[in-house]
C-alpha angles and dihedrals in degrees: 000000000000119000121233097242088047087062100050093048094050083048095048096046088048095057086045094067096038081058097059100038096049096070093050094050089046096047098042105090109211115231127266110272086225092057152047129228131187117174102333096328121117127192125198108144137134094012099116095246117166085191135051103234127234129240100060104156117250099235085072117128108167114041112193110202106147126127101031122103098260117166126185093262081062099060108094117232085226086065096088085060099084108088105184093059106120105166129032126186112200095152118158106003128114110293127144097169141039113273121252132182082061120160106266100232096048108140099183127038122174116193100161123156100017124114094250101160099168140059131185154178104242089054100044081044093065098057103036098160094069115139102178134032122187111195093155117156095003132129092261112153132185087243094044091063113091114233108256090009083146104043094114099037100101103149096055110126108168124031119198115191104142110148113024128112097269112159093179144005109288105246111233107041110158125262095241095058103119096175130038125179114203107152133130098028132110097271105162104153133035119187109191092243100074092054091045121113095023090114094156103057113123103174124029121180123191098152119142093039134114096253112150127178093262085054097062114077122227108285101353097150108042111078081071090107095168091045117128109165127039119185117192095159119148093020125121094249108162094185135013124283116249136193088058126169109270102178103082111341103136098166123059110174104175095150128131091046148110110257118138101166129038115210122241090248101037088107103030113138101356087129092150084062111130092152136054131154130180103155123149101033153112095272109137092155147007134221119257102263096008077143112044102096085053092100092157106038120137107162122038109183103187099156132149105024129115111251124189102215081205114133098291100071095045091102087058085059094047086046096054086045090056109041130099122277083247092072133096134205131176144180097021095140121146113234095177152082102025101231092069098019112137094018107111116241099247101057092052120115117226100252094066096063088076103219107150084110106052109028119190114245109200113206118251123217115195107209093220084205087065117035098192109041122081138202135204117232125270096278106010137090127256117263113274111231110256123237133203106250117257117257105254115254121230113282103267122218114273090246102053121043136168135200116230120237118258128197103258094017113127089190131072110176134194119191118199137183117239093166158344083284107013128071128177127234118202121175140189121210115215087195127022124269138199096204138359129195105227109197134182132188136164114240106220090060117073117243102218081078103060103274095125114096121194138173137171126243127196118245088248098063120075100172134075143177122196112190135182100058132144113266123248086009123136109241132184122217120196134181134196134181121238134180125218100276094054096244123133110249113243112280103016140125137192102272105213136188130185129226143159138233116241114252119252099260081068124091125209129169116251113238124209094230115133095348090162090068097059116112100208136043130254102277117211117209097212096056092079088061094048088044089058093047102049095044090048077050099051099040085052096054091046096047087048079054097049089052094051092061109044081052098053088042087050102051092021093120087054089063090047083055091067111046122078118241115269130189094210089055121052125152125212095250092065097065126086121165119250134240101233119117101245099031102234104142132056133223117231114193110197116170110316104333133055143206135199124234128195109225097201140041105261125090126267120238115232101245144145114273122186111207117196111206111230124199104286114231118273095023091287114152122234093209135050128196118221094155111071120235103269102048089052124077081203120077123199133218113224088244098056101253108120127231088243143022109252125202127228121181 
C-alpha cells in the first residue's frame, strides 16, 4: 500500500512535467499538410498552389515556392513575420507585381519567369537587406521602374534583369551593385549618367541588344574603375569601343557583331587583359601595334572574319612570330587574296604579302643630344635596311624551278616533272634538321576545303616524290623546318616554289622512288579490253547452257520412251506410293500401263485398293480416250486426272 506521501510526490512530479511540456507543445507550429519542411527548409514547391499557405513555422530560413500558380492576391500578409527567412525561390509562378508583405531580412530573392511589369519604392524599402534580386524574364520596362525605386537598397549586390523590355539602363542603381545582367533586351542607348556612381561593378553583360556605336556615349564605360568582364556579344557594333576601363578589366567578349575597323586606341592601357574575343565579324585588317599595350593576354579569338593577308597585316605575321608559347591565338587565317586563302598568317613568307607597291616607311626621330644615334617612332618598327635588288636570273623552264638563296633560308628547293601526275622534290639544308613539313597544293582549288595536302620527312632524307596529281595543273610546294617537339624554329618561315604537272601528250619514264608512297596502283591500259572479252565469253557460255537445259527439261520424257525398263535404273519420276495397309508393294508406273510389285516376300491379300492417278512427269497423260464422250460413262480431264476414283479388285 502506497503512502500518502508517496502519493503526493509521484502527483507533484507529474504536474511538473505537464508544466514544462505545455508550453512547448503550445509554442511548436506543425507544418503545412501541402508541404514538407526539414531544419528551416521549407518545400512547396510544384503542387499547383495560387496561395502561399499559412503555418509555416517560424524557425524557417529557405522557402521554396517556385513552380505553383501564385498571384499577388496569394502572398499572406503573416508572411513578413518570419524573420529568419533569408532566400526565397517564387520563379515562375503568377506574379504581375512585385510582391509585398515580404520577410524583412530576406538576402536572395529569385522571381524569374513571372510578368512582373513594376517596380517601386515602397516594395524594394521593405526589405532593405537584400543582396541579391532575380527579374529574369519578366515585363520589366525603363518607365516601369520607379525613380529612386533602389535608394535604400545598400546591401544589393547582383541585379538580374535579362529579358525584359528594357530600352535603356534604369537611373538610380545603388553604388554597391558588383554584377549587373542586362542582356537580351532592347538596349539601344547608353548616356554615361545612368552607369555613374556604380564604382564597384566588376561584370556587366548587355549581349543580345540593339547597342551601335552611335548608341554608346564618350567614355561610358570608363569611370568603372573595379570592372573586370565586359560582354557586348549579339549587338550591331561597327568599331571597337574606346575609352575602356584599364584598371582592372581581364575579359573582353565583342563577338557576333559588325565591326570591320578597330580603332588605333581600343586597346590602349588594358594591361590586366587576359581575354579578348572578336570572332564572327567584318575584320579584313588591324592596325600596326593594336596589341602592345596586352601585356597580360593570353587568349586572342579572332575567327570567322575575312581577313585580306596584302602588306598591311605583315606585322601580324612578324607579332605571332614573336610572342610567347602561353599565348594563344586563334582564327588568323588568311580568306584573300587567292593565291594565300586558308594558310594561316603566321606560316606566310614574306613574299607573299605582296608589298613591292606599297613599302612601309617607318618614322625617324633624330635625338639632337646624340647625333648619331636614332630612334623609331613611338609604335612602329625601325626602318629595315634597304638592299639593291638582285639582277633577275634567266626564266627558268615551267618544269624545273629553283628558289634563289637568300641571305638567312635553310632550304633550297628544286621541283621537277616526272610525269603528267607526278613531280619530284629534291632539297638542300644549309644547317642540319631533325624534321621538315613538306606541303602541296594546286593552286586553282581553295585550301579552307581540304586541298592541302601535307607529310612529314625526316632531316636525313633530301629527296621526295608526290604522286597522284592532276596533269598539266600549277602546284605549290612549300617546306618548313620543325624541331621534335613540333614546334617552328625561331625566325623561319614556310620556303615555297611553284610547278606544274606535264600534260598527258607528254612521256616520262616512271621512277621507282618512293613507290610506296604512291596512292594508286599501276594502272594497265590493256586490262579494260580483257575485262570486256572475258565477261561477253563468259555470258555466252552461260546463256548455250541455259538453253541445254531448258531443252532437256523440256523433251526429257521422249528419251524415257526409248529406253527399255530397267530395275537397276529408275528414275524418281516412276514411283508413286501404294494404297495397301501395310505398304508393302510398290506401284511402278512405265508408259501407259502399270504393274504391282510386292517388295517383300510375303503374299499379298486379295483386297480392294483405290489408286488415285497424280500429274505424270513432263506434262504426259496417264489416260488416254478412244471412246468419245457420249459412248463412256467416264469422263477425262485434259491433264489425266479422272472425274472419279474408280476400284479394281
Amino acid at each position: 500500500m502506497i503512502s500518502p506521501a508517496w502519493s503526493v510526490f509521484l502527483i507533484g512530479t507529474k504536474i511538473g512535467l505537464f508544466l514544462q511540456v505545455a508550453p512547448l507543445s503550445v509554442m511548436a507550429k506543425p507544418c503545412p499538410s501541402v508541404c514538407r519542411c526539414d531544419a528551416g527548409f521549407i518545400y512547396c514547391n510544384d503542387r499547383f498552389l495560387t496561395s502561399i499557405p499559412t503555418g509555416i513555422p517560424e524557425d524557417a530560413t529557405t522557402l521554396y515556392l517556385q513552380n505553383n500558380q501564385i498571384n499577388n492576391a496569394g502572398i499572406p500578409s503573416d508572411l513578413k513575420n518570419l524573420l529568419k527567412v533569408e532566400r526565397i525561390y517564387l520563379y515562375h509562378n503568377s506574379l504581375d507585381e512585385f510582391p509585398t508583405n515580404l520577410p524583412k531580412y530576406v538576402k536572395e530573392l529569385h522571381l524569374q519567369e513571372n510578368n512582373i511589369r513594376t517596380i517601386t519604392y515602397d516594395s524594394l524599402s521593405k526589405i532593405p537587406y537584400l543582396e541579391e534580386l532575380h527579374l529574369d524574364d519578366n515585363s520589366v520596362s525603363a518607365v516601369s521602374i520607379e525613380e529612386g525605386a533602389f535608394r535604400d537598397s545598400n546591401y544589393l549586390r547582383l541585379l538580374f534583369l535579362s529579358r525584359n523590355h528594357l530600352s535603356t539602363i534604369p537611373w538610380g542603381l545603388p553604388r554597391t551593385i558588383e554584377e549587373l545582367r542586362l542582356d537580351d533586351n532592347r538596349i539601344s542607348t547608353i548616356s554615361s549618367p545612368s552607369l555613374q556612381g556604380l564604382t564597384s561593378l566588376k561584370r556587366l553583360v548587355l549581349d543580345g541588344n540593339l547597342l551601335n556605336n552611335h548608341g554608346l556615349g564618350d567614355k561610358v564605360f570608363f569611370n568603372l574603375v573595379n570592372l573586370t568582364e565586359l560582354s557586348l556579344v549579339r549587338n550591331s557594333l561597327t568599331a571597337a569601343p574606346v575609352n575602356l576601363p584599364g584598371t582592372n578589366l581581364r575579359k573582353l567578349y565583342l563577338q557576333d557583331n559588325h565591326i570591320n575597323r578597330v580603332p588605333p586606341n581600343a586597346f590602349s592601357y588594358l594591361r590586366q587583359l587576359y581575354r579578348l574575343d572578336m570572332s564572327n565579324n567584318n575584320l579584313s585588317n588591324l592596325p600596326q601595334g593594336i596589341f602592345d599595350d596586352l601585356d597580360n593576354i593570353t587568349q586572342l579569338i579572332l575567327r570567322n572574319n575575312p581577313w585580306y593577308c596584302g602588306c598591311k597585316m605583315k606585322w601580324v605575321r612578324d607579332w605571332l612570330q614573336s610572342l610567347p608559347v602561353k599565348v594563344n591565338v586563334r582564327g588568323l587565317m588568311c580568306q584573300a587574296p587567292e593565291k594565300v586563302r586558308g594558310m594561316a598568317i603566321k606560316d606566310l613568307n614574306a613574299e607573299l604579302f605582296d608589298c613591292k607597291d606599297n613599302p612601309v616607311v617607318s618614322t625617324i626621330q633624330i635625338t639632337t643630344g646624340t647625333p648619331n644615334t636614332v630612334h623609331p617612332a613611338q609604335g612602329q618598327w625601325p626602318a629595315p635596311v634597304t638592299k639593291q635588288p638582285d639582277p633577275k636570273n634567266p626564266k627558268l623552264a615551267k618544269d624545273q624551278r629553283t628558289t634563289g638563296i637568300p641571305a638567312r633560308k635553310t632550304i633550297i628547293i628544286t621541283v621537277k616533272s616526272v610525269t603528267s601526275d607526278t613531280i619530284h622534290i629534291s632539297w638542300k639544308l644549309v644547317l642540319p634538321m631533325t624534321a621538315l613539313r613538306l606541303s602541296w597544293l594546286k593552286l586553282d582549288h581553295s585550301p579552307a576545303f581540304g586541298s592541302i595536302t601535307e607529310t612529314i620527312v625526316t632531316g636525313e632524307r633530301s629527296e621526295y616524290l608526290v604522286t597522284a596529281l592532276e596533269p598539266d595543273s600549277p602546284y605549290r610546294v612549300c617546306m618548313v623546318p620543325m624541331e621534335t617537339s613540333n614546334l617552328y624554329l625561331f625566325d623561319e618561315t614556310p620556303v615555297c616554289i611553284e610547278t606544274e604537272t606535264a600534260p598527258l601528250r607528254m612521256y616520262n619514264p616512271t621512277t621507282t622512288l618512293n613507290r610506296e608512297q604512291e596512292k594508286e596502283p599501276y594502272k594497265n591500259p590493256n586490262l579494260p579490253l580483257a575485262a570486256i572479252i572475258g565477261g561477253a565469253v563468259a555470258l555466252v557460255t552461260i546463256a548455250l547452257l541455259a538453253l541445254v537445259c531448258w531443252y532437256v527439261h523440256r523433251n526429257g520424257s521422249l528419251f524415257s520412251r526409248n529406253c527399255a525398263y530397267s530395275k537397276g535404273r529408275r528414275r524418281k519420276d516412276d514411283y508413286a506410293e501404294a494404297g495397301t495397309k501395310k505398304d508393302n508393294s510398290i506401284l511402278e508406273i512405265r508408259e501407259t500401263s502399270f504393274q504391282m510389285l510386292p517388295i517383300s516376300s510375303e503374299p499379298i491379300s486379295k483386297e480392294e485398293f483405290v489408286i488415285h492417278t497424280i500429274f505424270p512427269p513432263n506434262g504426259m497423260n496417264l489416260y488416254k480416250n478412244n471412246h468419245s464422250e457420249s459412248s463412256s460413262n467416264r469422263s477425262y480431264r485434259d491433264s489425266g486426272i479422272p472425274d472419279s476414283d474408280h476400284s479394281h479388285s
